[in-house]
C-alpha positions in Angstrom: -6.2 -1.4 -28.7 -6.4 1.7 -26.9 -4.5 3.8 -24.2 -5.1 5.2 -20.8 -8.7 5.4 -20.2 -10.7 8.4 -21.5 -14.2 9.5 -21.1 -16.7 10.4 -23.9 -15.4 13.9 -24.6 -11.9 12.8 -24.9 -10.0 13.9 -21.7 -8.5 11.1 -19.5 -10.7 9.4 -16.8 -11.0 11.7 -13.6 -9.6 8.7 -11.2 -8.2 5.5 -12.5 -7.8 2.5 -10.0 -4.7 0.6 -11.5 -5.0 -3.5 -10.3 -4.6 -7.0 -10.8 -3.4 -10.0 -9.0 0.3 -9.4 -7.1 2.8 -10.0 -9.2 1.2 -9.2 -12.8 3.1 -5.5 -13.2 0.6 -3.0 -12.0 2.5 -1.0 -10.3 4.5 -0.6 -13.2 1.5 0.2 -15.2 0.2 2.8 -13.0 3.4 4.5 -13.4 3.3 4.4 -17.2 0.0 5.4 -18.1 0.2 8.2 -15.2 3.4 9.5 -16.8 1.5 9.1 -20.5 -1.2 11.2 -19.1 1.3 14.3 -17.8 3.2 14.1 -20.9 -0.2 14.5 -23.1 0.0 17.8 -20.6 -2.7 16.8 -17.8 -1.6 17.3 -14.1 -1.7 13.8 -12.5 -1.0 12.8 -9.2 0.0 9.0 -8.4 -1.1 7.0 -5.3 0.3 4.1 -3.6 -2.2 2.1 -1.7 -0.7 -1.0 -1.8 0.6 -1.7 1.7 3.6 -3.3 -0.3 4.8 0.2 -1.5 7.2 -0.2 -4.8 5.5 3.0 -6.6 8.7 4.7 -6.0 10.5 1.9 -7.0 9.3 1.9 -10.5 9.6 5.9 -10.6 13.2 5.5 -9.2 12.3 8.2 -6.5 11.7 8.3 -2.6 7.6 9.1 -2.1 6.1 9.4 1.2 2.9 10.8 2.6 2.8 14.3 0.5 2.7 14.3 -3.3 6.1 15.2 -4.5 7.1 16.1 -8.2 8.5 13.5 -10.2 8.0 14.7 -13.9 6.7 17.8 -15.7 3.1 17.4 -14.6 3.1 14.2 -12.2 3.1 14.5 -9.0 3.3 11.0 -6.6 2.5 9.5 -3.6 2.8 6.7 -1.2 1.3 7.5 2.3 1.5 5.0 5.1 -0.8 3.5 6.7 0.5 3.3 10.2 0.8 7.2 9.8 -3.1 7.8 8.6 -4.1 5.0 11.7 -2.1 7.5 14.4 -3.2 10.5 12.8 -7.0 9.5 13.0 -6.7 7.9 16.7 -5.4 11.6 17.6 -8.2 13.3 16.0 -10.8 11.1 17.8 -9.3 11.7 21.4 -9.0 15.3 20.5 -12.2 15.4 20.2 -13.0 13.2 22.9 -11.6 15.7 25.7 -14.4 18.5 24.3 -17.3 15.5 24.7 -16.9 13.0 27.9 -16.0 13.6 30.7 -12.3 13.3 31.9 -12.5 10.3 34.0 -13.3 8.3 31.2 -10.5 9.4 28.9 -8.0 6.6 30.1 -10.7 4.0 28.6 -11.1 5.7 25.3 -7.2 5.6 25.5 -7.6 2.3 25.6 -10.4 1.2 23.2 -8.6 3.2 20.6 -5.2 1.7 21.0 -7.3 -1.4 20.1 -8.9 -0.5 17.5 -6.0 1.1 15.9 -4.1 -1.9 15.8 -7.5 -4.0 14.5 -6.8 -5.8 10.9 -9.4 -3.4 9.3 -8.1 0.2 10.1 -5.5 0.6 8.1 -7.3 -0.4 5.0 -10.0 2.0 6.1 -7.4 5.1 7.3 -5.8 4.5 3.4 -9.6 4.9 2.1 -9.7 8.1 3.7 -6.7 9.3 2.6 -7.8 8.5 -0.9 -11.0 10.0 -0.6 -8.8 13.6 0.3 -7.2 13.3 -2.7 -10.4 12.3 -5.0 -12.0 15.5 -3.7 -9.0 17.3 -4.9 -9.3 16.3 -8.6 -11.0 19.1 -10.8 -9.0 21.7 -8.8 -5.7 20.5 -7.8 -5.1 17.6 -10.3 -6.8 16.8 -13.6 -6.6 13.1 -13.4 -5.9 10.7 -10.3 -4.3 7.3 -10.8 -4.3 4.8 -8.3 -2.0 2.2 -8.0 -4.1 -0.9 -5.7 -3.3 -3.2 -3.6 -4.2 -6.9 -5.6 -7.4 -7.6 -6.6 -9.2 -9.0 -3.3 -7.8 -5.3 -1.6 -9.2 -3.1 -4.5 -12.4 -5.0 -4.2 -12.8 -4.1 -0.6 -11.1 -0.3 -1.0 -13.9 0.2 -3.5 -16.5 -0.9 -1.7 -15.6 0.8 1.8 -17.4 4.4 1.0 -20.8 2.3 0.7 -19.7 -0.5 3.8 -18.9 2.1 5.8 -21.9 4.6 5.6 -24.5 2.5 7.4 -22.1 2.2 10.0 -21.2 5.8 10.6 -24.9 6.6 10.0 -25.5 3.9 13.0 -23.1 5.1 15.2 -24.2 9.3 14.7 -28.0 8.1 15.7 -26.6 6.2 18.6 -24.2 9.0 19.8 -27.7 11.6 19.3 -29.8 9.7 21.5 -27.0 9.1 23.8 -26.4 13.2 24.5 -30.4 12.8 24.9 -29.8 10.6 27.9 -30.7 12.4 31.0 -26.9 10.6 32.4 -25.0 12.2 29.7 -27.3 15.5 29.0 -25.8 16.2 32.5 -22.2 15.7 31.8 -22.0 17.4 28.4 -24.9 20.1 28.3 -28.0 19.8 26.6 -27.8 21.2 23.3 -24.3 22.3 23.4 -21.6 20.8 20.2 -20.7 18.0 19.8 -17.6 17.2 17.8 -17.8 13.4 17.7 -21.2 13.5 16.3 -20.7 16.8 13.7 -17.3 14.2 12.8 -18.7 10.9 11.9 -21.7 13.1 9.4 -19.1 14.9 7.8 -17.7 11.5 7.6 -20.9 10.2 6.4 -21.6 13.0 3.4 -17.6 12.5 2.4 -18.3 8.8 2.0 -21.4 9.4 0.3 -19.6 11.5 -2.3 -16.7 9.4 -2.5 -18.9 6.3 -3.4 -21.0 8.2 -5.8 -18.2 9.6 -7.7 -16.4 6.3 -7.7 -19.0 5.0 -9.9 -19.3 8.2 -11.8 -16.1 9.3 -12.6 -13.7 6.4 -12.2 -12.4 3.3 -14.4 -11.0 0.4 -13.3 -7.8 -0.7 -15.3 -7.0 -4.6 -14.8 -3.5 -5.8 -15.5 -3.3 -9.5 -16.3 -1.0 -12.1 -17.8 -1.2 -14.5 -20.6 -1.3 -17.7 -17.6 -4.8 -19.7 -17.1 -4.6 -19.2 -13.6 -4.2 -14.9 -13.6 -6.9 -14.8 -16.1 -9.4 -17.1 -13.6 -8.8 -14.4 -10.7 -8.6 -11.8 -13.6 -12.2 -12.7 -15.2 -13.9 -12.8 -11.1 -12.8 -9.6 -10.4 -14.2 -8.0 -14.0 -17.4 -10.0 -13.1 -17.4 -8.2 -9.2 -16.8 -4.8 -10.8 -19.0 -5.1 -13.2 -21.9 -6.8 -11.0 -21.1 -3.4 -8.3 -21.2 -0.7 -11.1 -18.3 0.3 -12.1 -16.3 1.1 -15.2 -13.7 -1.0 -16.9 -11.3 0.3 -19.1 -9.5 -2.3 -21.3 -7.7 -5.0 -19.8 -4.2 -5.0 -19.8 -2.4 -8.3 -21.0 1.4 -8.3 -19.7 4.6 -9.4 -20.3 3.5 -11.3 -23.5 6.9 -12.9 -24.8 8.5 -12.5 -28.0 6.5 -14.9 -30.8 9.1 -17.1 -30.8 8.9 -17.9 -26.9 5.2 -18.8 -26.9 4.8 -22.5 -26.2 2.1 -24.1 -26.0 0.0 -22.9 -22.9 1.1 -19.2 -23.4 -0.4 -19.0 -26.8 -3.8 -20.7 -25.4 -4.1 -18.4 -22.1 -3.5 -15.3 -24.7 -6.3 -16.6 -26.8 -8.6 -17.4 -23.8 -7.9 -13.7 -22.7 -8.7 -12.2 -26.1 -11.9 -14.1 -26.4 -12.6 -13.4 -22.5 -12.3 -9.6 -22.5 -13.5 -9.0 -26.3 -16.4 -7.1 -24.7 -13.9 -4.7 -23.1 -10.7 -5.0 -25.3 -7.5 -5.5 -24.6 -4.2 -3.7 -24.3 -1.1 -5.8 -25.2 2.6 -5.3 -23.4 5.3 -7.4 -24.7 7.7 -8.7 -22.1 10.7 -6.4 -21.1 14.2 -6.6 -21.9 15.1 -4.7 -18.3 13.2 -3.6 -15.6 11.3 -1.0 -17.1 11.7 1.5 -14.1 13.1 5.0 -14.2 11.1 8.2 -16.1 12.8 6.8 -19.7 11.9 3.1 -19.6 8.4 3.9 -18.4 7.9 6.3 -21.0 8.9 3.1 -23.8 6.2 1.0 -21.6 3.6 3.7 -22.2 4.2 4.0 -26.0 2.4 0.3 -25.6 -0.5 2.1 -23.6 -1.1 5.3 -26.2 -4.0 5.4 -29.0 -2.3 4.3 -32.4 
């Protein structure tokens, strides 16, 4: 029905969040309609952040932390989150040693070690590392595409800008009336910096942003497959997105196989999935003959994904 996400005035959607339920082909997908959008001459970059990283996989080229050139005009990426959860520890005890006294370094040592390894961080260290490179569209890249971790991980990835911002709104009142304690004033100086607290409200303002221009400037591209049970999870997350504000570009319906393969229950979840998404339409990829990986095949997937 239609390809990679645009906006009103015809130029492809600032950030597009690729995801679906494991297993559907998004990765894939992410690959192909970011590849369609640097060969209709936009400079994309891709993301990974799916702790399961296979975004090199379908490109058919090694990707770490920093984007690296794959094609004319795409640019991709899959950082990792042990990295971002180190990287962040070390900027907190940086600025630690500037803000409490040294004796109590060894158990800030220690309460970040913790948290570090808590199930939550690296979900929210792969936020912020997204939220760099959303800032950098408009300047560096014209278009972001984001290839998610399944749906119940996007859900959450989308939502942590506004989770988080109470929080670190919390925690930056609590640290100011801390430094107001007579205990502490002593031991830092009244009215002297204060890098903990300037962090977490630059933290706060980026999350702001980030949130806001989630819902402003992105689209959310579900992949799905002709099977009852895919379109179930498929429909709830359309119905979560939808309920939380943000955009949907047309669902993607993969690996549909040749007429002649239907039986019976394929040809009823395809129906239930037309009639489902009619609202938003529906983008139809017939089932692969190979692994469509590599810059070629992807670019025969994305013929599937382009306006006709």
């Amino acid at each position: 029905m239609t390809g990679p996400a645009h906006d009103t005035g015809g130029r492809p959607a600032a950030i597009t969040f690729v995801g679906g339920k494991g297993g559907v082909g998004k990765t894939t997908l992410a690959a192909a309609h970011a590849l369609a959008l640097a060969d209709a001459g936009h400079r994309v970059l891709a993301v990974s952040t799916d702790p399961a990283h296979s975004l090199g996989d379908a490109l058919e080229t090694g990707l770490g932390d920093e984007p690296v050139q794959v094609a004319p005009g795409l640019w991709a990426a899959e950082p990792d989150a042990d990295t971002a959860v180190r990287r962040r520890v070390a900027q907190v005890v940086e600025d630690a040693h500037r803000a409490v006294p040294r004796e109590v370094m060894p158990a800030v040592r220690r309460h970040l070690e913790q948290a570090g390894s808590s199930p939550g961080m690296a979900e929210s260290a792969l936020a912020d590392l997204l939220v760099d490179r959303m800032e950098e569209v408009g300047d560096t890249w014209d278009a972001l595409v984001v290839d998610s971790a399944p749906t119940g991980h996007l859900l959450r990835l989308l939502h942590l800008p506004t989770l988080l911002t109470p929080w670190v709104v919390g925690l930056a009142r609590r640290r100011e009336r801390a430094r107001r304690a007579e205990a502490f004033a002593d031991v830092v100086g009244e009215g002297g910096p204060d890098p903990l607290a300037e962090r977490l409200h630059a933290r706060r303002h980026r999350l702001e942003r980030a949130a806001d221009r989630m819902r402003r400037d992105a689209v959310v591209r579900l992949v799905t497959l002709p099977r009852r049970m895919v379109l179930a999870e498929t429909t709830r997350a359309v119905e979560r997105l939808t309920e939380s504000g943000f955009r949907l570009a047309p669902v993607v319906v993969n690996q549909i196989p040749a007429d002649h393969a239907w039986g019976p229950d394929t040809a009823e979840a395809l129906a239930a999935t037309r009639e489902r998404f009619a609202h938003l339409g529906t983008v139809e990829i017939p089932l692969q003959d190979t692994e469509p990986t590599g810059l070629d095949r992807l670019r025969a997937l994305a013929f599937h994904l382009l306006p006709r």
